[in-house]
C-alpha positions in Angstrom: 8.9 -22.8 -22.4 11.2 -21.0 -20.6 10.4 -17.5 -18.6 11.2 -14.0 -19.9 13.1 -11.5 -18.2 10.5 -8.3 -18.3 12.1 -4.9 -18.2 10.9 -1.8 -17.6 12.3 2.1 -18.7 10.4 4.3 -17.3 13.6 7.2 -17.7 11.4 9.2 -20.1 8.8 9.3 -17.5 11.1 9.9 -14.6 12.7 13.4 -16.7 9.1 15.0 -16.7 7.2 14.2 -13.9 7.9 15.2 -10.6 6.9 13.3 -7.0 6.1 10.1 -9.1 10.0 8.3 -7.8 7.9 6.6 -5.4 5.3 4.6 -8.0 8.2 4.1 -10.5 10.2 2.2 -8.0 7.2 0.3 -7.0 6.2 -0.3 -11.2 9.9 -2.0 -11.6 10.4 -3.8 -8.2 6.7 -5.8 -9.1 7.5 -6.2 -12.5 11.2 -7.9 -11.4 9.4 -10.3 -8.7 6.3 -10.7 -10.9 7.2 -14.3 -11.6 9.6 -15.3 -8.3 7.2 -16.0 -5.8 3.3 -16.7 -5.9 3.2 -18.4 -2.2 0.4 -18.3 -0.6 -2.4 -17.7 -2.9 -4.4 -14.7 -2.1 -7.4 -12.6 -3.9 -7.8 -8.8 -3.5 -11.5 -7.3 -3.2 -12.9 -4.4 -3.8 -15.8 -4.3 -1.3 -16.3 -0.1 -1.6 -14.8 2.8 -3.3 -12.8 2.9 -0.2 -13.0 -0.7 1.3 -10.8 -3.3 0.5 -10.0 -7.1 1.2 -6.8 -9.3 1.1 -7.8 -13.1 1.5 -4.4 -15.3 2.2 -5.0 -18.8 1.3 -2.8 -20.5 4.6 -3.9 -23.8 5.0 -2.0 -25.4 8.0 -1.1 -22.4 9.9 -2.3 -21.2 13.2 -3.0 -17.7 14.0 0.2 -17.9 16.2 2.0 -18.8 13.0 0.9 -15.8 11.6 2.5 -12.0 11.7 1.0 -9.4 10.2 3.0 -5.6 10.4 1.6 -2.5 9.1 3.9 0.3 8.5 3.3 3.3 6.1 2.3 2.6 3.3 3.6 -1.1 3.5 1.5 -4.3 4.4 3.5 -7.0 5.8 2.2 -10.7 6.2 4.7 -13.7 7.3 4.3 -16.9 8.0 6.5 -19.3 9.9 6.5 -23.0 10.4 8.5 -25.0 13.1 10.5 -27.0 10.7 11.8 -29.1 13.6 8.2 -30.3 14.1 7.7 -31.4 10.7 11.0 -33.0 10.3 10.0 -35.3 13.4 6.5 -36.5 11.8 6.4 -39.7 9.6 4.7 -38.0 6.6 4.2 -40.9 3.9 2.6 -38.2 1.6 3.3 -34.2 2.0 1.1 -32.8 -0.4 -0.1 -29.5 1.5 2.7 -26.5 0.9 3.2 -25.6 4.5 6.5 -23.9 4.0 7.0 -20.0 5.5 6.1 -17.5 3.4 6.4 -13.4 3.5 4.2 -11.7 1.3 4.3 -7.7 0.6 1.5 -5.3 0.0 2.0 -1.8 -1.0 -0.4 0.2 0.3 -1.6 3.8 -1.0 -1.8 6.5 1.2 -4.2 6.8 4.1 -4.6 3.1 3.9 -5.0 1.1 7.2 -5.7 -2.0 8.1 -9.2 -2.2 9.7 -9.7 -6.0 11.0 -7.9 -9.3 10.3 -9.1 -12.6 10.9 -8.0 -16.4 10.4 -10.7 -18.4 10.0 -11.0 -22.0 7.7 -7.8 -22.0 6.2 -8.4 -18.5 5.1 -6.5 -14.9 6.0 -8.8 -12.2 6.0 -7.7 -9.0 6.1 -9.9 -5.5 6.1 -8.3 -2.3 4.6 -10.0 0.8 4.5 -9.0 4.1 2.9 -9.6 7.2 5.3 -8.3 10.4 3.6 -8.0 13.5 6.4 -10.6 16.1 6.3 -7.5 18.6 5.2 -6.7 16.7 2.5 -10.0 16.1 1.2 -11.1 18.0 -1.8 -12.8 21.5 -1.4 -15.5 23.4 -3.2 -14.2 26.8 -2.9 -16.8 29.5 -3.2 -16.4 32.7 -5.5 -17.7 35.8 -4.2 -19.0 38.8 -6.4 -18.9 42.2 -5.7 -17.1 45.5 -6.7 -13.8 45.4 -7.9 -10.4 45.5 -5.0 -9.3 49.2 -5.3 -5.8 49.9 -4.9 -4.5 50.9 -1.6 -2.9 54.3 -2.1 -0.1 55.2 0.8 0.4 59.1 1.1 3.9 60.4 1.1 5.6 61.0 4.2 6.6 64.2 4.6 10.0 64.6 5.5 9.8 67.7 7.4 7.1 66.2 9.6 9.2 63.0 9.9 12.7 64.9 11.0 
């Protein structure tokens, strides 16, 4: 069975909405490289409403193999294996994938990377939402009380004024 070609339209959305460019572009450009790459394996966890966890599956390399980069709203992970070094061993059987990689992971906003760790085989990495106290939602308190009168400004009076 061969693979389909998804497609999305989201024109009618894009024509009455405003500010949403950003998650259309990010709707069709996972939806065109839903099926291109799935190397390495990874699981994302919820730990708390605003904890999260990316675990890399990366067998075979070191933490010095191993970039991670951070940039707004952008979560960068690459891995890179001396080829040269694998060419030179006399492998009778290569059964473990140990080919670079660069995975991408959009991040929402406020997201940061908290902690990242390498440990059995396994790419850990901590995110954690932090929203600014400005942008933070706010109770705003309604007052009572007489009504706002009207300022009233008298006339000047031109003879005064010349």
């Amino acid at each position: 069975m061969r693979g389909f070609d998804m497609r999305l339209d989201l024109t009618p959305y894009r024509r009455s909405t405003i500010g949403f460019d950003r998650l259309f572009d990010m709707l069709e450009t996972n939806a065109r490289g839903a099926g291109s790459e799935n190397y390495p394996p990874f699981n994302l966890e919820r730990l708390a409403e605003d904890r999260y966890r990316i675990t890399l599956a990366v067998a075979g390399f070191s933490r010095d193999e191993i970039e991670i980069t951070a940039q707004q709203n952008l979560l960068l992970v690459t891995g890179r294996k001396d080829e040269k070094a694998q060419a030179n061993a006399a492998f009778l059987h290569l059964g473990i994938a140990n080919r670079s990689f660069e995975r991408r992971f959009e991040l929402a906003d406020f997201v940061f990377v908290e902690d990242a760790r390498l440990n059995d085989g396994l790419l850990v990495i901590d995110l954690v939402r932090e929203v600014p106290e400005a942008m933070k939602p706010k109770s705003i308190a309604i007052k009572t009380g007489a009504p706002l009168a009207a300022v009233e400004t008298a006339p000047v009076d031109e003879a005064k004024a010349a």
